[in-house]
C-alpha positions as CSV (number, residue, x, y, z in Angstrom):
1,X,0.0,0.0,0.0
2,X,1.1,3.4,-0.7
3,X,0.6,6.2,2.2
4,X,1.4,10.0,1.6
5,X,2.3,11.9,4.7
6,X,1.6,16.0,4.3
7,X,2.9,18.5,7.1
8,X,5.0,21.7,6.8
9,X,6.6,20.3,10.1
10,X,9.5,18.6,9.4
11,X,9.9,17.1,12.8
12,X,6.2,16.4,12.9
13,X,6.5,14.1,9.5
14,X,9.9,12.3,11.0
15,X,7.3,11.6,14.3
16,X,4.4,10.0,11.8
17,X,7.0,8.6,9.4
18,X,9.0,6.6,12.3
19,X,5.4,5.8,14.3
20,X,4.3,3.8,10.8
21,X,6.9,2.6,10.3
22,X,6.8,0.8,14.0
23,X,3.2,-0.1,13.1
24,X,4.1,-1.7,9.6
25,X,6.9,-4.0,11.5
26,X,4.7,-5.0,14.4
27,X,2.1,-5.8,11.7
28,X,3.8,-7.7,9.2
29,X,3.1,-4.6,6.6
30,X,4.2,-3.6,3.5
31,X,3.4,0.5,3.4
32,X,5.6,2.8,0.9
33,X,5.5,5.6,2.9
34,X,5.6,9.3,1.0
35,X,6.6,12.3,2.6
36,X,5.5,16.0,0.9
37,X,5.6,19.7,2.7
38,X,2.3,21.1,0.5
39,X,-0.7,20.2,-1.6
40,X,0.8,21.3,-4.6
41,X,3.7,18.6,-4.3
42,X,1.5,15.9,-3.9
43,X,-1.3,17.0,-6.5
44,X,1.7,16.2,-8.4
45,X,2.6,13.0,-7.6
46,X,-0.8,11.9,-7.7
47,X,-1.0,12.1,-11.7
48,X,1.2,9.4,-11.2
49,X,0.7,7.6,-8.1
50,X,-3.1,6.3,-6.4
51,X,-2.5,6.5,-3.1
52,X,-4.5,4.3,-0.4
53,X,-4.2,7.0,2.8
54,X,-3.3,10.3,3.4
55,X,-2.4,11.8,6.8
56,X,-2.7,15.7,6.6
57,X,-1.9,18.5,8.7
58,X,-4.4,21.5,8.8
59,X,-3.0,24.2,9.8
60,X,-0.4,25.4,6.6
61,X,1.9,27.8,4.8
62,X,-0.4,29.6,1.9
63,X,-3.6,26.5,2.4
64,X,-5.4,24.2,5.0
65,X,-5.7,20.6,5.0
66,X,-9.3,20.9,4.6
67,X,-8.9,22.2,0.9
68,X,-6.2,19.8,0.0
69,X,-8.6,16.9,1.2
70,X,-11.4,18.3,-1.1
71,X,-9.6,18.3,-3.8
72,X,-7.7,15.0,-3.1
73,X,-11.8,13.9,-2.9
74,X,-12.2,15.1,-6.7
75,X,-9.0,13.2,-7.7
76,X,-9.4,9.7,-6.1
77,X,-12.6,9.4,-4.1
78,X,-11.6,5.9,-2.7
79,X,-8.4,7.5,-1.2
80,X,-8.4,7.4,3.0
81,X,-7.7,10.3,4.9
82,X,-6.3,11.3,8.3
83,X,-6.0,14.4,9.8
84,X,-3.6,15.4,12.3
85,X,-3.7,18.4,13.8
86,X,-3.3,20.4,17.3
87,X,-6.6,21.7,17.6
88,X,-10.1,20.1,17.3
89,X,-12.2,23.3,15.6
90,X,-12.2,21.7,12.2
91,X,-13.4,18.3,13.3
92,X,-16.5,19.2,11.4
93,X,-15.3,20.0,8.3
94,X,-13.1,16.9,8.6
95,X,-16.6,15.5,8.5
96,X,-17.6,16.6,5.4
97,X,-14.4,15.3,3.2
98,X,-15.5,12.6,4.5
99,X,-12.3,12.0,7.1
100,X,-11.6,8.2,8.1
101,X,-10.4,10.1,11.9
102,X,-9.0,12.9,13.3
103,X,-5.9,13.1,15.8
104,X,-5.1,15.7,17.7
105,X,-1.4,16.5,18.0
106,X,0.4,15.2,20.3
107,X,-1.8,12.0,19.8
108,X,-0.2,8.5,21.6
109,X,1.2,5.8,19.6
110,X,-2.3,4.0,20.7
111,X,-3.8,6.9,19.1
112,X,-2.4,6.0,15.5
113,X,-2.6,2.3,16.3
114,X,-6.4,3.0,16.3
115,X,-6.7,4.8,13.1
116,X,-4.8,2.2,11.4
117,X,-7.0,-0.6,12.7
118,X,-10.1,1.3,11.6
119,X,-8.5,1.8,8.2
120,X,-7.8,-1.8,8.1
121,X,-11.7,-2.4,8.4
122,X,-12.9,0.0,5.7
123,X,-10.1,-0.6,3.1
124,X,-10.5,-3.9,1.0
125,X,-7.0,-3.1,-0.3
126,X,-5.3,-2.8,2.7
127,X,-1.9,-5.8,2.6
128,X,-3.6,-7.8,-0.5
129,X,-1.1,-6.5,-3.1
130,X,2.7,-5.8,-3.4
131,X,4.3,-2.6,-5.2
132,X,6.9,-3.1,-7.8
133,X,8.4,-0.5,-9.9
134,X,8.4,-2.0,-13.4
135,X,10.6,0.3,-15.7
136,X,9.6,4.1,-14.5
137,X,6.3,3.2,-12.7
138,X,5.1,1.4,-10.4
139,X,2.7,-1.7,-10.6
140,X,0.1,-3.1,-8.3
141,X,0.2,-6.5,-8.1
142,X,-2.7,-8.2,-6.2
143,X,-1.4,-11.4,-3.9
144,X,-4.1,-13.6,-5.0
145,X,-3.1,-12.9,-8.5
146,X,0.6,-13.8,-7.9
147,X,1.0,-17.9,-9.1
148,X,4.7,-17.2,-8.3
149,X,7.8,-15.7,-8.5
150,X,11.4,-16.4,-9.5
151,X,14.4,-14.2,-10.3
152,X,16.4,-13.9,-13.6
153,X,19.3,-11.9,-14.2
154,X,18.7,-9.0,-11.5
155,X,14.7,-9.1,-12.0
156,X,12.3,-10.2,-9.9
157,X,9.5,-11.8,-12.0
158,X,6.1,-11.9,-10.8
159,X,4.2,-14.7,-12.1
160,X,0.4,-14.0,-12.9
161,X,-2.0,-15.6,-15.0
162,X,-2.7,-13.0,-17.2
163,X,1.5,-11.6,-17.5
164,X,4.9,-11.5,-16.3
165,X,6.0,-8.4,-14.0
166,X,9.8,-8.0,-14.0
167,X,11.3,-5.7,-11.4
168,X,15.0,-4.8,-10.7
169,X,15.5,-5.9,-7.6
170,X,17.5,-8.2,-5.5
171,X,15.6,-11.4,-3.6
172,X,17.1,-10.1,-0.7
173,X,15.1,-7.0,-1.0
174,X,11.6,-9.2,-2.3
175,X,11.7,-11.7,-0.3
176,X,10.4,-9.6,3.0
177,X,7.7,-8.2,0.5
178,X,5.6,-11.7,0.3
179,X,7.2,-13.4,3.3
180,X,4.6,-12.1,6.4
181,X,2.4,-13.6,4.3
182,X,1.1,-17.3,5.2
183,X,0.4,-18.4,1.5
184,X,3.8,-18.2,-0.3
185,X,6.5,-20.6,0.4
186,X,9.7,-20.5,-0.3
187,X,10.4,-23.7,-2.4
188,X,13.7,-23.4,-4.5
189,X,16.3,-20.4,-4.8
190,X,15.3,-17.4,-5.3
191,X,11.6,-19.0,-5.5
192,X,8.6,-18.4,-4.1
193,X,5.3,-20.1,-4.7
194,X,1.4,-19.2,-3.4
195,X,0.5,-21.9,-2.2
196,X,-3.4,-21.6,-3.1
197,X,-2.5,-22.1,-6.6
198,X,-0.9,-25.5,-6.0
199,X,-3.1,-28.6,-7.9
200,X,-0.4,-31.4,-6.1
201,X,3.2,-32.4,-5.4
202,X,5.1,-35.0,-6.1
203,X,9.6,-35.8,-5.2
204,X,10.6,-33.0,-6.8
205,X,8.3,-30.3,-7.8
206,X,4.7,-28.6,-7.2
207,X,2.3,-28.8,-10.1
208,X,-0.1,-25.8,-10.3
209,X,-3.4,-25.5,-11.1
210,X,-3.0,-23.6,-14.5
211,X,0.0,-27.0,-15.3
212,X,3.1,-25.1,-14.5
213,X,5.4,-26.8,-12.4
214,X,7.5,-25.4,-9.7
215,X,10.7,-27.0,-8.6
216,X,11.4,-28.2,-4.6
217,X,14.6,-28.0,-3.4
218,X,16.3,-31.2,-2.5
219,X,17.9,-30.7,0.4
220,X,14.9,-29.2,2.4
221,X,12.1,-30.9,0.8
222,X,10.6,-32.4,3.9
223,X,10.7,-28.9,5.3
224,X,9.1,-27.7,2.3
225,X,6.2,-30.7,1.5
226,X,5.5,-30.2,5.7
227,X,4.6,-26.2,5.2
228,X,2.7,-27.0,2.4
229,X,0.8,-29.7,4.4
230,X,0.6,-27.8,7.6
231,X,-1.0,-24.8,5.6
232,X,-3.4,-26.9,3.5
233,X,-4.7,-28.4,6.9
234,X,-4.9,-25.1,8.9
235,X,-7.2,-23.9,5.8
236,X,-9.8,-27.3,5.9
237,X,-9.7,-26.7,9.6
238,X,-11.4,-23.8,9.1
239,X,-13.8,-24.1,6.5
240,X,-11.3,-21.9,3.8
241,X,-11.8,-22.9,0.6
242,X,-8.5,-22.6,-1.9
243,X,-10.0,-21.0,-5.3
């Protein structure tokens, strides 16, 4: 998920930037966290960037929050906002943008922790997809769409079943991307699979539902074939069904 932070305060930004980024650790997150000083930098970015939440200061140089939310409402209606702010006066008109919550500076760490959660509730898209830069831009890639991935000649390559996202990037620097989440498995070098996608497996490899077939590495197979089992259980247990 992307998140655009939007303070004059530099201090203030470092505060919100370093409470997030605790929160996205303790949670097993992936957030790409954006920091901008005005409206008019971030109007900017957003011709080229949808961003899932926005946490705003009110009080500004030359503008208020309150205006850069309504027009953040005309560009992307779906985008989340925050405000965070020293005084409560504008809670209203925090109201009618349509504000997920409103903190009042200096808010707690239990304070954020609460927004987030509540953001969590109303926001389908919130930990379901990864963010790759793929040549200049970046892509979206939701994790049920992802069959696999692999890497080839410093590229990350995202498996789908529609196309192939490559990335320049090192596993290393993947690898934490998909790894908080229960469904992928890392099966081989460099190689990681979803595991709701797998059909069976046999000595040495996973067949997939769509017939591709993804290698296991030897000398941890048991490992390996006894995550895959342990997951597939856990999901029956429940009731889950795999698509």
């Amino acid at each position: 998920m992307t998140t655009a932070l939007v303070d004059d305060s530099g201090s203030d930004i470092e505060l919100l930037h370093r409470d997030l980024s605790r929160y996205c650790q303790e949670h097993h997150i992936h957030m790409n966290i954006e920091t901008f000083s005005d409206g008019t930098s971030l109007f900017k970015s957003m011709r080229y960037t949808a961003y899932d939440l926005v946490f705003l200061d009110i009080y500004m140089k030359h503008t208020t929050g309150i205006q850069i939310a309504e027009k953040i409402r005309k560009l992307d209606p779906k985008c989340q906002i925050i405000f965070i702010t020293v005084s409560e006066e504008h809670a209203v008109s925090a109201y009618r943008v349509h504000a997920l919550d409103y903190l009042v500076k200096p808010y707690s760490y239990a304070d954020l922790t609460d927004a987030l959660e509540r953001f969590e509730q109303v926001a389908d898209r919130f930990t379901r997809y990864i963010e790759l830069k793929e040549g200049r831009y970046y892509t979206r890639v939701l994790l049920s769409d992802i069959l696999y991935t692999d890497y080839s000649n410093h590229y990350i390559q995202v498996h789908t079943a529609d196309c192939i996202i490559r990335s320049y990037m090192s596993f290393d620097a993947f690898y934490p991307m998909l790894s908080p989440y229960t469904n992928f498995l890392w099966c081989c070098r460099n190689c990681m699979v979803n595991m709701d996608h797998i059909e069976s497996f046999g000595q040495k490899e996973f067949l997939l539902k769509n017939g591709e077939r993804i290698q296991i590495a030897a000398a941890r197979r048991q490992e390996i074939v006894q995550k895959y089992a342990d997951y597939i259980f856990d999901h029956y247990s429940k009731g889950v069904v795999l698509p």
